[in-house]
C-alpha positions as CSV (number, residue, x, y, z in Angstrom):
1,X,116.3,79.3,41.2
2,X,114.9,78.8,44.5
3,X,112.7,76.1,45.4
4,X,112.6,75.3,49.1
5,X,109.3,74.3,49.9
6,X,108.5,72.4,52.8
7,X,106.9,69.3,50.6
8,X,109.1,69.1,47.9
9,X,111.0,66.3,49.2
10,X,108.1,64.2,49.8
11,X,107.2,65.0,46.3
12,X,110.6,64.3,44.7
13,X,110.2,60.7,46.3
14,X,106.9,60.0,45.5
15,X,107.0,61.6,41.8
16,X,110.1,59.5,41.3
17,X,108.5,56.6,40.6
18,X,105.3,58.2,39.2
19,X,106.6,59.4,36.7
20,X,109.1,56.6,36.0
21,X,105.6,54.3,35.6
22,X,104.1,57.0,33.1
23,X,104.8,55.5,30.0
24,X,103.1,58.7,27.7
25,X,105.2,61.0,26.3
26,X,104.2,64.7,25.7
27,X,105.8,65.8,22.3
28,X,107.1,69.7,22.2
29,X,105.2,72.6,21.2
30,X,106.0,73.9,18.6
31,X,103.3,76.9,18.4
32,X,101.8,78.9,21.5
33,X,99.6,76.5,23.6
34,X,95.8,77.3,23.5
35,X,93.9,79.0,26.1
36,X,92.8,77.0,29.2
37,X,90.1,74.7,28.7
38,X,87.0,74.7,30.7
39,X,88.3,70.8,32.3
40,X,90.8,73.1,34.3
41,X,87.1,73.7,36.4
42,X,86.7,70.3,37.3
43,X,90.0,69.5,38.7
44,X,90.3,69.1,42.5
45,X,91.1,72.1,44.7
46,X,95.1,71.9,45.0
47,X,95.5,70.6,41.3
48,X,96.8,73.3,40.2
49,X,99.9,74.3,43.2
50,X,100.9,70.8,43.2
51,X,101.2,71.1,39.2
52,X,103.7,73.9,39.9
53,X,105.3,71.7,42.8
54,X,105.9,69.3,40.6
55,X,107.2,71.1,37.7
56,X,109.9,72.3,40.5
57,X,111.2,69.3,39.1
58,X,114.1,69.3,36.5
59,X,113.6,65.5,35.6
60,X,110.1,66.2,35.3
61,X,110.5,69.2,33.1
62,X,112.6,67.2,30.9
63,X,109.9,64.5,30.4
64,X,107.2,66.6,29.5
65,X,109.9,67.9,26.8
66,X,109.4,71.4,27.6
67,X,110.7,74.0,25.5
68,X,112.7,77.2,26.1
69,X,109.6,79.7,25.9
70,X,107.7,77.4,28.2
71,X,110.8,76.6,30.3
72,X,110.9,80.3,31.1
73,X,107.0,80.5,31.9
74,X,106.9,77.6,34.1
75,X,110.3,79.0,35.8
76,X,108.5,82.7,36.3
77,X,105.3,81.1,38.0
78,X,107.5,78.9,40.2
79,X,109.8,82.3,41.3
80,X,106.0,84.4,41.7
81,X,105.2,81.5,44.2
82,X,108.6,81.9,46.1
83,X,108.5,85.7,46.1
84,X,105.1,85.5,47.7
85,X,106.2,82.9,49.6
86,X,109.1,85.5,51.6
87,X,106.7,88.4,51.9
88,X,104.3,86.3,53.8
89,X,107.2,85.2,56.2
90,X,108.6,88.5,56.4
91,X,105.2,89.5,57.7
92,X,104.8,86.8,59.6
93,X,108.0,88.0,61.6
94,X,106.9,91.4,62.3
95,X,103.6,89.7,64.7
96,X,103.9,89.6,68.6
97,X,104.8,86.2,68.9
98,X,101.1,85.7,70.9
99,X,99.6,85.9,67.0
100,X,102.0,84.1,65.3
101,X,100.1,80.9,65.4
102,X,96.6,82.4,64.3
103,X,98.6,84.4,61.7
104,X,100.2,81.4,60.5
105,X,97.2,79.5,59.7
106,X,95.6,82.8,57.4
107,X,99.1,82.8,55.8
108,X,98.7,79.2,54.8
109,X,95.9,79.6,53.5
110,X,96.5,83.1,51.4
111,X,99.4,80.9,50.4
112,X,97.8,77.4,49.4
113,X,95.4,80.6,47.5
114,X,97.9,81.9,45.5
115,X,99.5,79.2,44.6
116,X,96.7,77.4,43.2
117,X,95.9,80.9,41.2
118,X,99.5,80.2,39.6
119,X,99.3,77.0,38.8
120,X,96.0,77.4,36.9
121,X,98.2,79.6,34.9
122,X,100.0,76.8,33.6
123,X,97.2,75.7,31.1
124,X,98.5,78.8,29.1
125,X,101.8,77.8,29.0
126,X,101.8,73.5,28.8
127,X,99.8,71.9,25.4
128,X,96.9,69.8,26.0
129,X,98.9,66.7,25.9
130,X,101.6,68.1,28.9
131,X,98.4,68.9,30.6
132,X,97.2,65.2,30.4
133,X,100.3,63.9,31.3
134,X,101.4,66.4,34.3
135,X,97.8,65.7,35.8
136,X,98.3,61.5,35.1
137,X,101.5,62.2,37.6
138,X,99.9,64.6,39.7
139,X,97.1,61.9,40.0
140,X,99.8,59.0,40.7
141,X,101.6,61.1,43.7
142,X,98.1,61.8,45.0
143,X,97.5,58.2,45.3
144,X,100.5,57.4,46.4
145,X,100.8,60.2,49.5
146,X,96.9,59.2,50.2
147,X,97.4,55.4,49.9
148,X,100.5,55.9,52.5
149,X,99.5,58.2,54.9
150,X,95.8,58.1,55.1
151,X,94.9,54.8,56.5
152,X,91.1,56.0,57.3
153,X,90.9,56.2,53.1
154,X,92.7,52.7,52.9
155,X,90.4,51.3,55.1
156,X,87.4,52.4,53.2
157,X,88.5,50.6,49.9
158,X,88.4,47.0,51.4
159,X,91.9,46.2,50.4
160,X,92.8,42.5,50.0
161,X,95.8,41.2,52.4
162,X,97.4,40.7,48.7
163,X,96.7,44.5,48.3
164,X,98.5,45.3,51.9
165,X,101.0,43.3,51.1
166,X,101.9,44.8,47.7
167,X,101.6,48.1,49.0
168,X,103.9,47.4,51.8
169,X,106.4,46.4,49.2
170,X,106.0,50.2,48.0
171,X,106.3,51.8,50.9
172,X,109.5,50.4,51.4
173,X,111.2,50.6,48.4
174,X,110.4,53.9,48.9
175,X,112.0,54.1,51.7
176,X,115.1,52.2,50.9
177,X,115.6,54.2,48.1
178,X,115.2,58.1,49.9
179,X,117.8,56.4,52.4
180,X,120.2,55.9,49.3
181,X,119.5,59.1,48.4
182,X,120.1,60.8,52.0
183,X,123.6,58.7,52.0
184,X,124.8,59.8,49.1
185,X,124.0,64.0,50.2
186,X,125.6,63.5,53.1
187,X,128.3,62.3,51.2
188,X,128.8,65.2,48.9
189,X,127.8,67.3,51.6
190,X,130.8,66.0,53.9
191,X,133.3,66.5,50.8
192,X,132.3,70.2,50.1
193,X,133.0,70.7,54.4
194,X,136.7,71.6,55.4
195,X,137.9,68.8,58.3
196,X,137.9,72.3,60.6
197,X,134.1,73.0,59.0
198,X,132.8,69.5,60.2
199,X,134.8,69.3,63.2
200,X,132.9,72.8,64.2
201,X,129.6,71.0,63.4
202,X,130.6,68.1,66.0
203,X,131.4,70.5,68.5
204,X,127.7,72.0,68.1
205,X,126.2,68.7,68.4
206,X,127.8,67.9,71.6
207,X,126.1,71.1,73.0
208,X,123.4,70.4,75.6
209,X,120.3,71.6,74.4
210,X,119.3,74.9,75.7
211,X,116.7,75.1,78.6
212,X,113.4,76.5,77.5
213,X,112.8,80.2,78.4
């Protein structure tokens, strides 16, 4: 399955210890899940495509304890996403390249659209108690992106310098941690490569950058 979006690895970090902290555990479903409930209203605009983000997750998947029906409905939302995903880039390549930029905004936003149409679509397939959970983690890697990005929203919750602190202590686990996980790819990376193969990709490194046209 493909699952290429722009954010994901952004989320993978920040859902990695989100949902390692969640300490709830979402038994299986054993009968169809009911319809959606009328909380699915009240959720944030963008709860429900990072939902689906989320779920691109395999570890994630496996916490909620998914089973194989709703394995294959979360997997068919997730693929609707990516279909509609190409056809807007197709498009997007057929535009004089004037448009592009004004087209790409509009598709962003047809995009953020139908993904958030999809993941509503999720409260038919997760039980009540996935639901709870998936939105406790969704709510965690909100927090988290918000708290470590946004400093205007930091600023307006007073932290205490213990606060800063301890948040700095975060952010850079974080970051030691997404560097371990960047080593050991380009690790595995390097041993899938021929000596020729990453010789050739040398070579195109040591290529002076093209002049702008």
């Amino acid at each position: 399955m493909k699952w290429h979006l722009p954010i994901m690895a952004g989320l993978m970090a920040m859902a990695f210890l989100a949902y390692e902290s969640a300490s709830a555990q979402a038994p299986k479903a054993d009968n169809p899940p009911p319809a959606a409930s009328a909380s699915a209203a009240k959720r944030p605009a963008g709860t429900g495509l990072a939902m689906l983000q989320l779920l691109g997750m395999e570890p994630l998947r496996q916490q909620l304890q998914l089973t194989e029906q709703q394995q294959d409905g979360v997997t068919k939302l997730i693929d609707q996403y990516h279909q509609y995903q190409e056809q807007l880039l197709v498009q997007l390549q057929s535009v004089p390249q004037e448009q592009q930029h004004e087209k790409l905004a509009q598709f962003q936003q047809q995009l953020a659209q139908r993904g958030e149409q999809l993941g509503e679509q999720l409260d038919q397939v997760l039980t009540p108690q996935q639901r709870d959970l998936l939105e406790q983690i969704r709510f965690q890697v909100t927090v988290y992106g918000t708290m470590m990005s946004n400093r205007a929203v930091a600023e307006q919750l007073n932290l205490s310098d213990q606060q800063k602190q301890q948040l700095q202590q975060v952010y850079q686990q974080v970051q030691n941690e997404m560097w371990k996980v960047q080593q050991q790819a380009a690790k595995q990376v390097l041993a899938i490569l021929t000596p020729e193969q990453q010789q050739q990709i040398r070579d195109l490194q040591a290529r002076p950058a093209a002049p702008p046209q």
